[in-house]
C-alpha positions as CSV (number, residue, x, y, z in Angstrom):
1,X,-10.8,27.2,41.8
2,X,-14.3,26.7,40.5
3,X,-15.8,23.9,38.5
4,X,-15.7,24.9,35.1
5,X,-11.4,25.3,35.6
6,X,-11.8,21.7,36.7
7,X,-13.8,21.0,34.0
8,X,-11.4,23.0,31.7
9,X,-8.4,20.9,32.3
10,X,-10.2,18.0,32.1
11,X,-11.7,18.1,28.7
12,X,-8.0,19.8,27.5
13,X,-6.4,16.9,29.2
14,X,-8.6,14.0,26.9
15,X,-8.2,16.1,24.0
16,X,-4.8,15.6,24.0
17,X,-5.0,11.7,25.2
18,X,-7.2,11.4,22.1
19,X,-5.4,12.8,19.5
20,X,-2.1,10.8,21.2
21,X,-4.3,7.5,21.2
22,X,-5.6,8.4,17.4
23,X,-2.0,8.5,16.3
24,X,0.0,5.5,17.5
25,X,-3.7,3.4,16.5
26,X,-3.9,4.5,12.9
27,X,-0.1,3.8,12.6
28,X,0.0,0.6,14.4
29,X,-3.8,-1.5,13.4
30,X,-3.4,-3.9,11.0
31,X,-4.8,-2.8,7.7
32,X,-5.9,-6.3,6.8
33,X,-8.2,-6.8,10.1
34,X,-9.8,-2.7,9.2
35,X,-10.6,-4.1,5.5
36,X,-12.5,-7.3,6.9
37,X,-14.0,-5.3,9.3
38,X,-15.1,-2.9,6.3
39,X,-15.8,-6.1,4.2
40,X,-18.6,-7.2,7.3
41,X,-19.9,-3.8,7.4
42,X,-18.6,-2.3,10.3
43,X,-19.4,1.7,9.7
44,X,-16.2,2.9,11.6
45,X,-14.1,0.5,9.9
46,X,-15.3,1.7,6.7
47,X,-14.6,5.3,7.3
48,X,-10.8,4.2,8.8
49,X,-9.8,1.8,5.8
50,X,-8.6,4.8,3.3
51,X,-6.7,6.3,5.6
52,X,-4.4,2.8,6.7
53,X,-4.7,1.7,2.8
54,X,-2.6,4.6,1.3
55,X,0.6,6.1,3.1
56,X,-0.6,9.6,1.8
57,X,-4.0,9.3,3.7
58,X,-2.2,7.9,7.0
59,X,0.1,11.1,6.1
60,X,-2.6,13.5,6.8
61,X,-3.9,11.8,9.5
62,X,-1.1,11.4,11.6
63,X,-0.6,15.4,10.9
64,X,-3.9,16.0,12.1
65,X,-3.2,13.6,15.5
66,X,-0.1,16.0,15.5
67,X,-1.8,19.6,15.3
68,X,-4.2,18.3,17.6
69,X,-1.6,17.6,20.4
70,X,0.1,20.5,20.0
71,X,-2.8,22.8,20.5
72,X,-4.4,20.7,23.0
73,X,-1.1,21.1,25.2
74,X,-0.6,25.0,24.2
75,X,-3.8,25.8,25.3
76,X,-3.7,23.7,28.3
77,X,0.1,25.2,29.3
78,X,-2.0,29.0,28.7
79,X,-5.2,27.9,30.4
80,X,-3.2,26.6,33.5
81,X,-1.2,29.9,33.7
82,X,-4.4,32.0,33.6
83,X,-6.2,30.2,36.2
84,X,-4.3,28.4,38.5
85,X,-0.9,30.1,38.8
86,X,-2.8,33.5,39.3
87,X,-4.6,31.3,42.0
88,X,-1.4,30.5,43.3
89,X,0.9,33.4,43.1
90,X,-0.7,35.4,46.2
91,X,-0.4,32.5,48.2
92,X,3.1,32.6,47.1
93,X,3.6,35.9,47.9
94,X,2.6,35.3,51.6
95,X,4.1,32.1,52.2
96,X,7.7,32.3,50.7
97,X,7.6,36.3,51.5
98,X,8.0,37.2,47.5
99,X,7.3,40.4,45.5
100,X,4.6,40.2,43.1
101,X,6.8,39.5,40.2
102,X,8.3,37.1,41.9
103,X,5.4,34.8,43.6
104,X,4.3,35.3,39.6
105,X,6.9,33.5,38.5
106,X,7.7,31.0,41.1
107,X,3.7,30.0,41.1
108,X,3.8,29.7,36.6
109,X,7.0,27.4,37.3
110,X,5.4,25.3,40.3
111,X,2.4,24.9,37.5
112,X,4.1,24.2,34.8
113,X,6.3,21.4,36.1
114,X,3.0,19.5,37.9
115,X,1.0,20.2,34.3
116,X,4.0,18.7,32.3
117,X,4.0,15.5,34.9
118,X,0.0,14.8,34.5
119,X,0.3,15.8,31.4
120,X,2.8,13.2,30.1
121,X,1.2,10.5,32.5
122,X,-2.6,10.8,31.4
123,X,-2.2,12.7,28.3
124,X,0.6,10.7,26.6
125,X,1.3,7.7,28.3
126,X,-1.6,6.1,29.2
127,X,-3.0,6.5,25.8
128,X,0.1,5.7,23.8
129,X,-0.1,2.0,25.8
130,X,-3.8,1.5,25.3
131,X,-3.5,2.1,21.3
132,X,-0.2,-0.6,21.6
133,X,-2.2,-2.6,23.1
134,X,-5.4,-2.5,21.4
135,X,-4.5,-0.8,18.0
136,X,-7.8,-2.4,15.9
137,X,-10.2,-0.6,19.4
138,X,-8.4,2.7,19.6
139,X,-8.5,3.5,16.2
140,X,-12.5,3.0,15.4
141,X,-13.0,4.5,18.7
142,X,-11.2,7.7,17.4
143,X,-12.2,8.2,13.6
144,X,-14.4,10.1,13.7
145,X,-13.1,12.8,16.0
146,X,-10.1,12.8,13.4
147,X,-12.3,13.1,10.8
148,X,-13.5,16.2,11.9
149,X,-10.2,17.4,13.1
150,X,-9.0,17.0,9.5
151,X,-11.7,19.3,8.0
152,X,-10.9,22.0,10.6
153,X,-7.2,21.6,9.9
154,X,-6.8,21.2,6.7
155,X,-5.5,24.3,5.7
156,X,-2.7,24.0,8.6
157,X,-1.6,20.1,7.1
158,X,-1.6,21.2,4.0
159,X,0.7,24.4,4.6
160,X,2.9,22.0,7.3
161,X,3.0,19.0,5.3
162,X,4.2,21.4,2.3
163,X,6.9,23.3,4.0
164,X,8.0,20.2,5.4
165,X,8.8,18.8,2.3
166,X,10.6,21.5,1.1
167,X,12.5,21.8,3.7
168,X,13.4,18.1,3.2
169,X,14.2,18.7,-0.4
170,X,16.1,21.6,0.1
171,X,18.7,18.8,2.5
172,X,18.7,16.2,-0.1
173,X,16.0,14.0,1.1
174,X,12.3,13.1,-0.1
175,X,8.7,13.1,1.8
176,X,8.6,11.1,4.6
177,X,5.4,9.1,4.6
178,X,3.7,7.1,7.3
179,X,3.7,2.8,6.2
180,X,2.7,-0.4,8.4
181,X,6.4,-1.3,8.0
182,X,8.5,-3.5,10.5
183,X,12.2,-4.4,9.8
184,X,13.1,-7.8,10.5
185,X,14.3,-7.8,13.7
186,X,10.9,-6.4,14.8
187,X,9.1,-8.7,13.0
188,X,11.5,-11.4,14.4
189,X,10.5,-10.3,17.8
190,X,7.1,-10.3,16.8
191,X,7.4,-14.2,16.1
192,X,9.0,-15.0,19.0
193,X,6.3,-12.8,21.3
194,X,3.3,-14.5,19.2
195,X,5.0,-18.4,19.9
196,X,5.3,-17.2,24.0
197,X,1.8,-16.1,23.8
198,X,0.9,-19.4,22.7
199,X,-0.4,-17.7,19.3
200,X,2.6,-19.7,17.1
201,X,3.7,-23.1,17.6
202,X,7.3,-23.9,17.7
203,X,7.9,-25.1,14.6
204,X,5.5,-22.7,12.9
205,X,7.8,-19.8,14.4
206,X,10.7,-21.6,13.0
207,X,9.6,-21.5,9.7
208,X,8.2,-18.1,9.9
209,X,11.7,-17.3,10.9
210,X,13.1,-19.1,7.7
211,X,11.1,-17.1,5.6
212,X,12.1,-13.7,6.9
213,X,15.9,-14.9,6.4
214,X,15.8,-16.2,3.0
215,X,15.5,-12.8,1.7
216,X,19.0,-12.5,3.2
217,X,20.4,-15.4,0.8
218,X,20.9,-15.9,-3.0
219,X,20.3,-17.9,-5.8
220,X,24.2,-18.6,-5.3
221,X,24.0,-20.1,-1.8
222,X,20.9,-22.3,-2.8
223,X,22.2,-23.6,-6.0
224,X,24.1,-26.7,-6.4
225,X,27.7,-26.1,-7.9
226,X,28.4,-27.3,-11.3
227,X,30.8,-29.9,-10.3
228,X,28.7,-31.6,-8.0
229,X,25.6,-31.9,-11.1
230,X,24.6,-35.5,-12.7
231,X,25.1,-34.0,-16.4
232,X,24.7,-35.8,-20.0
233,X,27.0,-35.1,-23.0
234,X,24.7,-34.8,-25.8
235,X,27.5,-37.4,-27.7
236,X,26.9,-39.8,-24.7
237,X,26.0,-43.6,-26.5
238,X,22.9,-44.3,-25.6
239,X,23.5,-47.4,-23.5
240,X,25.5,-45.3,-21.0
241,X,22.6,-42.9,-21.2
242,X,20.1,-45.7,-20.6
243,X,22.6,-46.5,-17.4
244,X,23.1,-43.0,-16.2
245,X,19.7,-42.6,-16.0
246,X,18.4,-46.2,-14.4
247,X,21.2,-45.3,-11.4
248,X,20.0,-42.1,-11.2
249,X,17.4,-40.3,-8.6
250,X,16.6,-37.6,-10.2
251,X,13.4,-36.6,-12.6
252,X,15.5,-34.2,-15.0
253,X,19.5,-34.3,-16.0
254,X,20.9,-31.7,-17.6
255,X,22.8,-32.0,-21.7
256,X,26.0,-30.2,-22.1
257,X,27.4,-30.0,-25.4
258,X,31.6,-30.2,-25.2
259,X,31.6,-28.2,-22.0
260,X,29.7,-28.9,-18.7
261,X,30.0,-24.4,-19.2
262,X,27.6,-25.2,-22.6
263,X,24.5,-26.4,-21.0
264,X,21.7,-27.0,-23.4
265,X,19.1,-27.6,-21.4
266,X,17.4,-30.2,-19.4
267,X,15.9,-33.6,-20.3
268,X,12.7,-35.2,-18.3
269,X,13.6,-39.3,-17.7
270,X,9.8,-39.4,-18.1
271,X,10.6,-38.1,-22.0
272,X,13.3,-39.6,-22.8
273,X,11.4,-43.3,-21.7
274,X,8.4,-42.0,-23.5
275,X,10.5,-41.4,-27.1
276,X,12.3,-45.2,-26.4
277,X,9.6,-46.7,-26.3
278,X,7.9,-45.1,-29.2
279,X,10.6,-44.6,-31.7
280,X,13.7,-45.9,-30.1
281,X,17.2,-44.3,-29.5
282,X,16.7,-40.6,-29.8
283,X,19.1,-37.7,-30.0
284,X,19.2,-35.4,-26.4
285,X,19.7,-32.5,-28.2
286,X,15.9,-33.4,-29.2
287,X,14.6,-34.1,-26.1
288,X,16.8,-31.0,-24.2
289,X,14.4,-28.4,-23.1
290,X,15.7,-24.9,-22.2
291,X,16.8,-23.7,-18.8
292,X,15.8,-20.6,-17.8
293,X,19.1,-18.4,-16.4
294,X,19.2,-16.5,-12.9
295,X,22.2,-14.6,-11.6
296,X,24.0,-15.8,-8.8
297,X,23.5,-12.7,-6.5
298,X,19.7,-13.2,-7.1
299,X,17.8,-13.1,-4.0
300,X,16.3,-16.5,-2.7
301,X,13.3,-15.1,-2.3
302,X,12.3,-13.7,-5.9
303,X,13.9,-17.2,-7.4
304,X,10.2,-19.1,-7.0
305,X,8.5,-16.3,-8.8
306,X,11.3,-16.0,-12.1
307,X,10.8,-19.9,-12.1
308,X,6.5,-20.1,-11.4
309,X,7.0,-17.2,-14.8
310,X,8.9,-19.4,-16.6
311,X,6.9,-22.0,-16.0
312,X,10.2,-24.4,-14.6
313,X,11.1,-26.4,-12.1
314,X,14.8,-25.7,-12.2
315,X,17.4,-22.7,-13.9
316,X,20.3,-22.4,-14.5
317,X,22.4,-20.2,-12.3
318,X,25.0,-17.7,-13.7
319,X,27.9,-15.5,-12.5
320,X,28.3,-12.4,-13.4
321,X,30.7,-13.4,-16.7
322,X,27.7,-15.7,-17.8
323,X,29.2,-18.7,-16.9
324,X,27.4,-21.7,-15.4
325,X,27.8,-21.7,-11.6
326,X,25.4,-24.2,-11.0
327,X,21.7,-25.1,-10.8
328,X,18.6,-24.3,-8.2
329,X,15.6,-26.1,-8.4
330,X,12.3,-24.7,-6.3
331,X,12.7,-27.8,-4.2
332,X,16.1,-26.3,-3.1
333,X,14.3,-23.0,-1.9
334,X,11.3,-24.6,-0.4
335,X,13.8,-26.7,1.2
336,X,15.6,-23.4,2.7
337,X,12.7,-22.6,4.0
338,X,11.0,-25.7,5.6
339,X,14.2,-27.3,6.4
340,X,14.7,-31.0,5.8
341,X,12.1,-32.3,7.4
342,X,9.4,-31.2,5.6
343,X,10.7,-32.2,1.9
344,X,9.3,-30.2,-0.9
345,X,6.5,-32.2,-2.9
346,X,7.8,-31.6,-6.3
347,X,9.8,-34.3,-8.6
348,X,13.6,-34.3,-7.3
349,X,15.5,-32.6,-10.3
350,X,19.2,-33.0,-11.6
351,X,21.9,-33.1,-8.7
């Protein structure tokens, strides 16, 4: 075989490595490092960051990664057949004593099977483990190539991507898009890899993993049942009030009107001394401010944003009948999420 076959396979062979490498970078390069790069200036980071900021972008690019393998290794599989297996079919012929057809077809086979082999090594996974590796790297190194590859393909990902989703459609699902997503357990393993590598401490891991797992609980598993609250009756005399309230350790106690179900709010101690010592014994139906109300299945998660909204420090949480299950403050939550050793820095609320 001459040169220029050599030289052939060669240049198929990185073609496809590229478009491989292009692929699993794009998908797997942290958007946030690409828009800091951008933000400095970097010119290939600047031409990468709209494809990684929107899924439909990443989309078209990953369907250009895609068109390019498949060519790459079509044209390699035809190329090797033309060149080296009619190379190799006379020796064939002599050797293992074939007919022509046969020597033909025994020398495409030997081909293709040694083609698939260096084909997967140094045109799939060689390239697949450097972008894993080095995501941020591989993916400047290859934009531009894509770039062009997308203006020579762009009729074939527009007419793909289309009958692909209605083909999808037509079984009941939507268009599949291409996100930075991990599910927990990846990004669980990602913790534990980064506190091996020395990246995370241990307790900074911990936590880490306490945040991805209070998504998992409620409002309900945080919140302190009704029963066990330090409540006021809102007929309470005021000397009993003045006693609750020196024995207690808490910044804010709940008023309940006839039922601990019929909550009327909360009172701040800091108020209710304030009002003593300016006009005297007050009513704590006039010092009661309102408590917001979450439901009990609400996820732990999303109860520090309804309360930072609301502009509280405690609510007020509900079943699904309405009625009082108990109360969550954000120093519960931050609490399921630090643990007890780090205590939240907020004023301890009504227990």
């Amino acid at each position: 075989m001459t040169i220029g076959v050599w030289v052939g396979f060669a240049v198929l062979l990185a073609a496809n490595a590229l478009y491989v490498a292009a692929e699993f970078g794009a998908v797997g390069v942290q958007r946030s490092r690409v828009r800091r790069l951008s933000e400095d200036g970097h010119p290939l980071a600047r031409r990468l960051l709209p494809f990684v900021e929107e899924a439909s972008q990443l989309d078209r690019y990953v369907a250009a990664s895609q068109i390019g393998i498949t060519l790459s290794s079509l044209i390699l599989g035809a190329f090797a057949q033309a060149t080296v297996a009619e190379a190799l079919a006379p020796w064939a012929a002599r050797t293992l004593n074939l007919t022509p057809a046969g020597a033909h077809s025994a020398a495409v086979i030997t081909v293709l099977a040694g083609l698939t082999a260096v084909q997967v090594v140094i045109g799939e996974l060689i390239p697949k483990s450097l972008a894993l590796q080095f995501p941020t790297q591989v993916a400047l190194a290859t934009v531009l190539p894509l770039q062009w590859s997308l203006r020579a393909f762009r009729p074939f990902i527009t007419m793909l991507n289309g009958t692909a989703t209605l083909l999808l459609r037509l079984f009941g699902g939507g268009p599949a898009t291409h996100r930075h997503l991990h599910s927990p357990q990846e990004i669980a393993l990602l913790l534990v890899e980064s506190r091996d590598g020395g990246l995370l401490e241990a307790d900074e891991q911990l936590r880490l993993q306490k945040a991805l797992q209070l998504s998992r609980r409620t409002a309900g598993d945080l919140m302190v049942p009704r029963e066990r609250l330090t409540m006021l009756n809102v007929d309470t005399p005021w000397d009993d009030v003045v006693r609750v309230v020196a024995a207690s350790p808490f910044s804010r106690l709940p008023v309940y009107r006839g039922s601990s179900n019929n909550i009327l709010g909360a009172i701040r101690v800091k108020d209710l001394v304030r009002r003593y010592v300016s006009e005297g014994p007050i009513g704590l139906d006039k010092l009661a401010r309102p408590l917001p109300r979450l439901p009990v299945d609400l996820p732990a998660d999303r109860i520090i944003g309804v309360l930072r909204a609301k502009r509280a420090h405690l609510a007020l949480v509900v079943d699904a009948s309405e009625r009082v299950a108990g109360l969550v403050t954000i120093q519960d939550v931050l609490g399921a999420l630090l643990g007890p050793s780090q205590p939240a820095p907020t004023p301890k609320a009504a227990r």
